[in-house]
N, C-alpha and C positions, 0 to 999 in steps of 0.2 A: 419556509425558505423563500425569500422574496431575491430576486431579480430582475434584470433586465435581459431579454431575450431576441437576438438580432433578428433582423424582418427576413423572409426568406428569401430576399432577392440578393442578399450579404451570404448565403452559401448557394454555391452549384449548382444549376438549377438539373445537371445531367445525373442520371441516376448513379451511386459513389459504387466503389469497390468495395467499402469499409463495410464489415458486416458486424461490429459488436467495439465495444467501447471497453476493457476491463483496467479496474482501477486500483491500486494498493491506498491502504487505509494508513497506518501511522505513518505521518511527516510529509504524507503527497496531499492527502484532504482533510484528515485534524493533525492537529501542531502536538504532537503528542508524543516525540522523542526525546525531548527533553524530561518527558513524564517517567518515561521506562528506566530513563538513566536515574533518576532523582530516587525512583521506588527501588530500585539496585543498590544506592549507596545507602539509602536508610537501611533496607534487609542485610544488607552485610554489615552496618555499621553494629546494627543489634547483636550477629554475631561476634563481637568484637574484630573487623576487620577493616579497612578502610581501601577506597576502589581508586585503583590508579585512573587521572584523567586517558592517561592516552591507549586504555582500555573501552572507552567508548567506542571510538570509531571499530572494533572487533565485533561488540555486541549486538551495534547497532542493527536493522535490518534481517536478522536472522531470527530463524527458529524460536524458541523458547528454549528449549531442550539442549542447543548449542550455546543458547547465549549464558545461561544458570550456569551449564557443564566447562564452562571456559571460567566464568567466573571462582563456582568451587575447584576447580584445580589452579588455581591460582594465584587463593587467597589460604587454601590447605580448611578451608571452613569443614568443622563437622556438622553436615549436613547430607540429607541424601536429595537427588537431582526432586523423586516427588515432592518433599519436606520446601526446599526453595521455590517449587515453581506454585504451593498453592498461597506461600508468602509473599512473593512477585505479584502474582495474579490480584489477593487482597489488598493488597497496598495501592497499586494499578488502580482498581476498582475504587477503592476508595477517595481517591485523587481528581478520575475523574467525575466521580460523582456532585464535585463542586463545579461542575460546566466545563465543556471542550472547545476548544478556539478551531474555525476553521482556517485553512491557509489560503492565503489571498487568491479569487479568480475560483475557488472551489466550488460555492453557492450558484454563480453565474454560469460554472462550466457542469453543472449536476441540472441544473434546468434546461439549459440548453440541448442536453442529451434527450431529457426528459420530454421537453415539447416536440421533438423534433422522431420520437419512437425509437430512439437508438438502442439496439438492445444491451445491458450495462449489468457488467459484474463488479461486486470489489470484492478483492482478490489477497488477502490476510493472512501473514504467519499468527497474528495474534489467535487466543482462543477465542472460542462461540460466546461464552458468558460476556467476557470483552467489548469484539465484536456485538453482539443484544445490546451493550449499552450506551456505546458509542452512534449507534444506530439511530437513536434517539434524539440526535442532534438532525438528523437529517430529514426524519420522516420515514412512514412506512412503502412510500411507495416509489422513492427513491431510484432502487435497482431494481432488477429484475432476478438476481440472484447475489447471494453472499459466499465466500469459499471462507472458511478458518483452518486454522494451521493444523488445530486436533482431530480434523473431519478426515485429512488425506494422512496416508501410511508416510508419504514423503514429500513434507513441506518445503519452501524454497531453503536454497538455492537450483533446486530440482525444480524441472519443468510441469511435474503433477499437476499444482494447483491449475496453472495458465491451460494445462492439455484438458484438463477437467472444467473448467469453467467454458470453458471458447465447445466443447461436447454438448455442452446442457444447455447452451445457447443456440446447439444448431451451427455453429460458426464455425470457416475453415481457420486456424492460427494465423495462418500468412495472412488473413485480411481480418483479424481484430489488433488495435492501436491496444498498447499496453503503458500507462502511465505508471512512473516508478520513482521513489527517491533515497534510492538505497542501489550497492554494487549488488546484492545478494536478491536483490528483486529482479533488478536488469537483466543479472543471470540466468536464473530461472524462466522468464518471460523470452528471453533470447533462443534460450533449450530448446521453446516449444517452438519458437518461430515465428513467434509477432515482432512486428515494429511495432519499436518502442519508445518513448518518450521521455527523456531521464531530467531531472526537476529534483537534482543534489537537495537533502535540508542540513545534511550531519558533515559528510565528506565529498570531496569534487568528484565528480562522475564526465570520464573524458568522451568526448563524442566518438562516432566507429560506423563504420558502413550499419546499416539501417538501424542506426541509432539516433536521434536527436537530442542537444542538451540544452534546456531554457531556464531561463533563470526564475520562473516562477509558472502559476497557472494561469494566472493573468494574461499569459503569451498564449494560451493555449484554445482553442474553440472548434467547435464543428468541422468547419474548412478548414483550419489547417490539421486535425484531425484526418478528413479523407484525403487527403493532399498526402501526406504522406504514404496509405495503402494506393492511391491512382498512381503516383510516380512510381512504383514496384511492379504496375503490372501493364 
């Protein structure tokens, strides 16, 4: 993962408030929402059943377990939620087994953490098999920890994951920055009490007291990272 990495005198030279970086994975750092929805309408198409568009922005961003279980009741598919989600899952997988695109500012802002010892989670409804293989686009030594959606008893829109990663990092919530591109991440990351960074790919996500909305990751880096946790405290 090659980038360019700003000289240290382009961030703060005072020691920051921000104590962890945590990150969500489909549609904030690979472009991979459009992947879920595409593996959604083939598995239901195989059922014979066809996925309304304006059923994505529902699915989007959530669970697994909620996205399938909105899907089977609504399409009346006989199927049971296991049955669909290791359909999902394979299809998924096998999708991106042809290469994952990252989203713009992603590569520059994962080194950037990286050179600089920010300690960094990414922070996943997707499952672990998933997440392992997506992983592989980035390198192994990337984060510092990974959270999946099968690992916690209650994945987002609940604040688990975020209360559980910012734990195993050592870090208080109020001072890790939470990157997100989904309502149902922002939720959850808000639960636990990070600022947050909302970076819409599917549906708009409106800005809100310590919330920020930018139009890409491009906008996104180190400084305006701690800038955000310094202004809060």
């Amino acid at each position: 993962m090659t980038s360019t990495v700003p000289a240290p005198s382009a961030l703060t030279a005072e020691d920051s408030a921000l104590q962890a970086v945590l990150l969500d994975m489909d549609g904030t750092l690979v472009d991979t929402e459009g992947f879920w929805w595409d593996a959604e309408k083939e598995v239901f198409a195989a059922l014979g059943h066809q996925l309304d568009e304006s059923w994505r922005d529902v699915v989007v961003g959530g669970p697994m377990t909620r996205s399938a279980g909105f899907l089977i009741e609504s399409t009346g598919a006989d199927i049971t939620l296991p049955e669909v989600t290791v359909l999902l899952n394979d299809r998924f997988e096998a999708r991106i087994g042809r290469g994952v695109p990252l989203m713009p500012g992603a590569a520059r802002l994962l080194a950037e953490l990286r050179a600089y010892d920010v300690p960094t989670a990414l922070v996943s409804a997707s499952h672990r098999r998933i997440i392992d293989r997506i992983l592989e686009s980035f390198g192994p030594d990337t984060f510092d920890l990974t959270v999946a959606g099968d690992e916690i008893a209650r994945t987002k829109p609940h604040p688990d994951p975020y209360l559980h990663a910012a734990a195993r990092l050592g870090a208080e919530p109020a001072r890790c920055a939470v990157v997100e591109d989904t309502a149902t991440g922002v939720a959850a990351a808000e639960a636990a009490g990070c600022r947050v960074v909302a970076v819409p790919s599917v549906a708009p996500i409106a800005a809100a007291d310590g919330r920020v909305v930018v139009g890409s990751l491009e906008e996104v880096d180190l400084a305006f990272l701690r800038s955000l946790i310094t202004a809060m405290h």
